[in-house]
N, C-alpha and C positions, 0 to 999 in steps of 0.2 A: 504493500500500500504506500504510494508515494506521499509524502509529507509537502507542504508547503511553509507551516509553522509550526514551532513545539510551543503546546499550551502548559504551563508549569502552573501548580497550585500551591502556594506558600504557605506554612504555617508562621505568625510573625508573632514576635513579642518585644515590644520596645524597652522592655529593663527587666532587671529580678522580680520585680515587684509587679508587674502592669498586666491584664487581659492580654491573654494572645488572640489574633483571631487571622482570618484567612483574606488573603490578597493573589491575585491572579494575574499572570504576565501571557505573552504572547511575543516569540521571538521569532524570527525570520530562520525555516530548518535549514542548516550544511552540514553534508555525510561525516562521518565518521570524529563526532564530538563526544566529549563525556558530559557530564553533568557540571561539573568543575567550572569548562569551557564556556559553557551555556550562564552561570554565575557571574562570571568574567565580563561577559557581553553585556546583561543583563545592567552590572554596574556602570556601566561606559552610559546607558540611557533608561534607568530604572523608570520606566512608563508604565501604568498599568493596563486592562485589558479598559478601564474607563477614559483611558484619554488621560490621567494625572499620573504628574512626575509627582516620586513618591522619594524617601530615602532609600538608597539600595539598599538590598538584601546582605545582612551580616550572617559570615560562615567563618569557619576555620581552615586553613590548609597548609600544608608545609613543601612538604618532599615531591606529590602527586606523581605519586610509582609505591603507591600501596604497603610505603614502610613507615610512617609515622603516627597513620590514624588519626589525626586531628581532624580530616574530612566526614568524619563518618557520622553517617543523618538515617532518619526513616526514610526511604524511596522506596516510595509505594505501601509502606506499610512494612517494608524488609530494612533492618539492620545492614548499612553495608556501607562500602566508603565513594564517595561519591566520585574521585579520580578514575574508581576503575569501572564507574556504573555508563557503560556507550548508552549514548541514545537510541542508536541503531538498534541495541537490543532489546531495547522496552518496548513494552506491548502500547498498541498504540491508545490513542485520548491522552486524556490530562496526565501532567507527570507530579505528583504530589509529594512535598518534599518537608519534613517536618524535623526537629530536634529531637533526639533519643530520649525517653519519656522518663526513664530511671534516673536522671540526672540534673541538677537545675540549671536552670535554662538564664544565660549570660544575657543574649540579646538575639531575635531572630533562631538561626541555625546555630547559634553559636553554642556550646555547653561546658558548666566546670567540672572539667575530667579530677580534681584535684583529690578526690575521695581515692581515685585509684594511685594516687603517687603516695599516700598516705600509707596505705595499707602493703606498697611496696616496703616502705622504710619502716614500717612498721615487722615484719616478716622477716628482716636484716637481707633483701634481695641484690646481694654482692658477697663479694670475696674478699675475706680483709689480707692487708697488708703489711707486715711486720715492719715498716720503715722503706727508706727510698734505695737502700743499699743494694746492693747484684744477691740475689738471691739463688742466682746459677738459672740450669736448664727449667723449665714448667714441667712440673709433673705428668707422666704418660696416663692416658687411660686409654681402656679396652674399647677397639674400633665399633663393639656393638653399644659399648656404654653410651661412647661421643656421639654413636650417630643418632641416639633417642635424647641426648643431653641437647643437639642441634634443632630436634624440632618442638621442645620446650623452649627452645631460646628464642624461635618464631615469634613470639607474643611481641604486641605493638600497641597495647596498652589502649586498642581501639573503642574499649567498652562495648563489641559487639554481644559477647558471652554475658555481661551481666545484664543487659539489654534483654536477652531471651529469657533468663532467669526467673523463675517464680517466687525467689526466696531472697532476691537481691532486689532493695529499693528502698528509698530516703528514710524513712523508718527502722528498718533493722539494720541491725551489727552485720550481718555476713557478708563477709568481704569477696566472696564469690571464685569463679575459677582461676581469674587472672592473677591475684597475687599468690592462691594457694599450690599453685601451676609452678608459679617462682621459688616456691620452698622445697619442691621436689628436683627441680632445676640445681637449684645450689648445693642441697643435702648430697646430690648425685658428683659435683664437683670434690676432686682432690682434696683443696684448698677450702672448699666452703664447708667440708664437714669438721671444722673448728667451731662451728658456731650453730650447729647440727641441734643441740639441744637446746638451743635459745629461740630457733625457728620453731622445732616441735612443744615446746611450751606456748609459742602464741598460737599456731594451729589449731591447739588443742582448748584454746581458751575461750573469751566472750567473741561470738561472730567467727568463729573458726570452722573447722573439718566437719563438726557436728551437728552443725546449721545446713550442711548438704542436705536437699532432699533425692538427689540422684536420681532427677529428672531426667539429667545429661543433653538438655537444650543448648547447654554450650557449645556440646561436639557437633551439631548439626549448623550453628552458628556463625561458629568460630572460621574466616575470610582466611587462616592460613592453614586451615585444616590439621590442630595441633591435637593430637588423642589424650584432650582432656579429660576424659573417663579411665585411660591409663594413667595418667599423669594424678590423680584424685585417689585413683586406688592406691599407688603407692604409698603416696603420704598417709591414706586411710590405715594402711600396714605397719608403717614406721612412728603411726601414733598410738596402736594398739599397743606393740612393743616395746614399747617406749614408756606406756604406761604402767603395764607388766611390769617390766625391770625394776619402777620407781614403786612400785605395790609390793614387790617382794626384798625391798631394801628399809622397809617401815619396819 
């Protein structure tokens, strides 16, 4: 079906505080854009489908190559990031474009991701460092270890996974797949199992492992396809044991 316009549906919100409500553009179609693209334009002559110039439309973006996730909105009602969403591939009518619902809402598309950098630093999601000194070679791991270590390291902090979640939202403590994803990531490092115990004590604590309902809507979610339901199992294991150990040391 040949296009002549893409009709976009906004969801918009002028501050933290304000009514959101919906605004509708109309822009001139050319092949092979994403959504991003179409934003971009959009700014250059933010008109709406009434005839009034309006303020553009506030979004987030960085990298636009699907490594930073600050783009990421509802389109269409789906989780996803909006660099990698073609127009070519949307089903045609209106293209509806709204802020991820779990998150509060900055301005427009825009949202504050900062619950997930919290709950990274909170989980100790790094490797500490004894000083600046030559520490010599990095330690070896087993080619099957590194290569499950590599696609827990995928995660891009997009909020798509807490997004799908039933159990994650401004209300509750559960800090959802993405930070608990990072504890099995690090626990699985060399170097990060120095601090192995200090992660599975917060796992295990308020808004942790046990707040899973193991839905596993993350893994159907999740734009890098990381096997968050392996990745939840393990930490599920190393908390069990973990807890054993410290039950039989009472």
């Amino acid at each position: 079906m040949k296009r002549d316009f893409i009709h976009f549906k906004v969801k918009r919100q002028n501050s933290r505080e304000s009514t959101p409500y919906w605004e509708e553009f109309k822009l001139p179609y050319r092949p092979n854009q994403n959504v991003v693209s179409m934003l971009m334009e959009l700014r250059k002559k933010p008109v709406n489908t009434k005839g009034k110039t309006v303020a553009p439309v506030v979004w987030e973006c960085n990298c636009l190559e699907e490594v930073c996730g600050g783009c990421t909105m509802l389109i269409n009602g789906e989780a996803r990031q909006s660099c990698a969403a073609l127009i070519d591939k949307l089903p045609p009518g209106p293209i509806t474009l709204e802020p991820l619902s779990k998150f509060q809402v900055i301005r427009d598309l825009m949202i504050d991701r900062q619950v997930m950098f919290e709950n990274l630093k909170n989980v100790k999601a790094w490797v500490e460092t004894d000083g600046s000194h030559d520490a010599g070679p990095p330690p070896i791991m087993k080619d099957l270890e590194r290569q499950e270590a590599y696609e827990y390291s995928k995660c891009m902090t997009c909020g798509c996974c807490l997004e799908a979640c039933p159990n994650f939202n401004e209300k509750s403590p559960f800090m959802g797949a993405q930070a608990l994803s990072q504890v099995t990531l690090f626990n699985s490092h060399p170097n990060g199992k120095m601090n192995m115990e200090e992660r599975l004590e917060t796992a295990m604590g308020k808004g942790g492992i046990v707040d899973c309902g193991n839905a596993q809507n993350c893994v159907q979610a999740c734009p890098k396809h990381i096997p968050l339901d392996k990745s939840l199992g393990t930490l599920n294991r190393q908390t069990t044991f973990y807890g054993i150990k410290n039950w039989f040391k009472k």
